[in-house]
Phi, psi and omega in degrees: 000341192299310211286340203258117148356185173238316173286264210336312206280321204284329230295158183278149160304152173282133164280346184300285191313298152007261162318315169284354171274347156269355181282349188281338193256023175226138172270144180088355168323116173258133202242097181253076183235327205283100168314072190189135179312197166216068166227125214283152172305123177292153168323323169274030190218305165292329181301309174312330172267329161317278205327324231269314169296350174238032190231003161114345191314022153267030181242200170265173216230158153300161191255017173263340203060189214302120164353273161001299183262327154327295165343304178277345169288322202272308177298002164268330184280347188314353205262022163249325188206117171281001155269017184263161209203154168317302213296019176233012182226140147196152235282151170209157190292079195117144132339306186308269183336314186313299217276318191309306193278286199331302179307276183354300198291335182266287221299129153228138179349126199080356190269151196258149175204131183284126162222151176332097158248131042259147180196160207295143196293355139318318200307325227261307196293308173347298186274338178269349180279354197259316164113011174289159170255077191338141174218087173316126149272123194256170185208117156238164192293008158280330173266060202350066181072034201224130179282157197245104184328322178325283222285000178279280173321328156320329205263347182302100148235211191264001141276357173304149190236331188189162147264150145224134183251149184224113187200120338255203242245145158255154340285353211292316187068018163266155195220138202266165165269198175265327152301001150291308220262295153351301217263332192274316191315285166328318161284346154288350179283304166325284168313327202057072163246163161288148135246142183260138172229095228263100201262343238255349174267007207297282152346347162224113191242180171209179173049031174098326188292141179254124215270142165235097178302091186329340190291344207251313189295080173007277191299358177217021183267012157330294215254359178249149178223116180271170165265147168197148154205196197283312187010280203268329179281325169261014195036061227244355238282313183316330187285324190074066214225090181241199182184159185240130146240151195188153154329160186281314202278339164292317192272354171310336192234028170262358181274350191248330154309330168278046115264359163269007189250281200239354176091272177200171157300121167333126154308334206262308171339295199272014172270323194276331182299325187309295168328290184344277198302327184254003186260183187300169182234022202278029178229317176313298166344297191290330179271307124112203155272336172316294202303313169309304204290335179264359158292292152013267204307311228241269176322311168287310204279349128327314185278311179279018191250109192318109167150329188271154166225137155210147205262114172348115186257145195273335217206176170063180173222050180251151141266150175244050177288171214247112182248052207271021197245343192297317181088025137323099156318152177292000214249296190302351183268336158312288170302333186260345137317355174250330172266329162289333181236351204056035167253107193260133177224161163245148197287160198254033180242351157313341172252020168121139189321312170293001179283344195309140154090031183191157177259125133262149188222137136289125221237352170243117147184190189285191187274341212278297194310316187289284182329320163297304197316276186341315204275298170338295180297284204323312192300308188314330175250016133255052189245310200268337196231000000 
């Protein structure tokens, strides 16, 4: 142990991981835990990477990555700012890398930076890994899971450095408005703070509702660094393929850090990324409309089953219900779903202290599984309960 780091020992464990190493040890298990779509890469995207690859797309990159794909990123973002340019975008292995550099690049030791609880569980190793200090917010659920501009600024002291908003949201499935977004905007303004603005669902939304950026604000869009990545929206998660958009001067001194990290981004990756973004787009659609209809399946067929509640999510494709009636820990109301129903769920305290009393379930997966996962918990708790 003499040999282990202080961030290896403090880092927090996945609650996640948890679970699924206890789902290993029963057959027949419907696994609703994995944040990923359950949907194949459209076609024209792999196709793209095949070309990219026998077209030579195998070498290093400038290490912010290829023009190109910058180029299409900053001209997709045009619908926030019509001055964003490639010198405002740059390629990471991932969200994770994103959200990893975004820190790297601000953060300096002791600085505090606010994020969401229940709010996603990287988030928390993330910052510490940076030598930040994490400062949990909470978003509850009478504010239908939405963090509040109030309770952010209570948390505002003179080591704060930034927010990060997650919208929308894992595990939560809230989606902030644009009067939310406002109101957190001032208090950065107020503060001079950064916000990271973690984007990566922004596409999959429902019922009319529209995902909102701080980045959309003129006056504080400097000062915003959004996260995005192909992962969910192209059902992407194996390429591993995010991106930053920022101020230029920010994003200026981020190439010389990826190049002590990963170097660059795979080329025939952002060549198939090219695709993603300027090729059709009936299949993003189409998955979706997939995804309403399995919230649909899954959120109603929760709410009828006595004890349970869970409030509709507009946006992810996570449900968060509130199982706080059972007088359970989540871990354990969890753990007896798995052992009782064959159903893997994550316990919601895996996200943060507010998570205590709550489930996450995944909604991507198929109707058949999720209409069994329902049918499964219930009979399971009106057996126990």
């Amino acid at each position: 142990m003499g040999y282990l780091s202080k961030l290896a020992v403090d880092y927090p464990a996945s609650g996640i991981r948890r679970m699924f190493d206890l789902a290993e040890q029963y057959d027949d298990v419907i696994k609703l835990t994995l944040g990923e779509p359950n949907f194949d890469t459209p076609a024209n995207i792999k196709e793209a990477a095949k070309r990219a690859i026998d077209e030579g797309y195998t070498h290093y990159c400038p290490n912010a990555g290829l023009y190109e794909l910058r180029e299409a990123i900053a001209d997709y973002y045009k619908k926030y700012s019509k001055e964003y340019t490639s010198e405002n975008v740059m390629i990471t292995v991932g969200g994770l890398e994103a959200l990893a550099l975004s820190l790297l690049t601000t953060i300096n030791p002791g600085d505090e930076v606010i994020i969401p609880d229940p709010g996603f569980s990287n988030y928390v190793g993330q910052v510490m890994m940076v030598g930040g200090k994490p400062v949990a917010v909470p978003a509850y659920e009478e504010n239908d899971f939405k963090i509040d501009a109030k309770d952010i600024e209570k948390a505002v002291t003179p080591r704060t450095k930034a927010i990060l908003l997650n919208s929308p949201s894992n595990p939560l499935g809230s989606v902030l408005n644009k009067p939310d977004i406002e109101a957190i905007a001032e208090i950065a303004e107020k503060y001079d703070l950064l916000v990271y603005s973690d984007e990566v669902y922004n596409r999959i939304v429902y019922d009319g509702c529209r995902s909102f950026s701080m980045a959309q604000i003129p006056e504080v869009r400097n000062r915003v660094m959004v996260i995005d990545s192909f992962s969910k929206s192209y059902a992407m998660t194996g390429w591993r393929l995010g991106y930053i958009v920022a101020d230029k001067n920010i994003i200026s001194n981020m190439p010389k850090l990826q190049e002590g990290v990963v170097s660059c981004v795979p080329t025939f990756i952002q060549k198939a990324a090219v695709e993603a973004l300027t090729g059709p787009q009936a299949a993003v659609e189409k998955m979706v409309g997939d995804y309403a209809r399995r919230r649909d399946i899954l959120i109603d067929g929760l709410n009828s089953i006595p004890g349970i509640t869970c409030k509709k999510s507009p946006g992810s494709f996570y449900a968060f219900p509130n199982i706080k009636s059972f007088g359970k820990t989540s871990v354990k109301f969890a753990e007896e779903l798995v052992r009782g129903a064959k159903v893997v769920v994550v316990p919601g305290s895996a996200f943060g202290k507010m998570g205590e009393g709550y489930l996450r379930l995944v909604f991507a997966n198929s109707d058949e599984n999720l209409k069994e996962a329902v049918r499964r918990i219930g009979e399971y708790i009106k057996k126990a309960y």
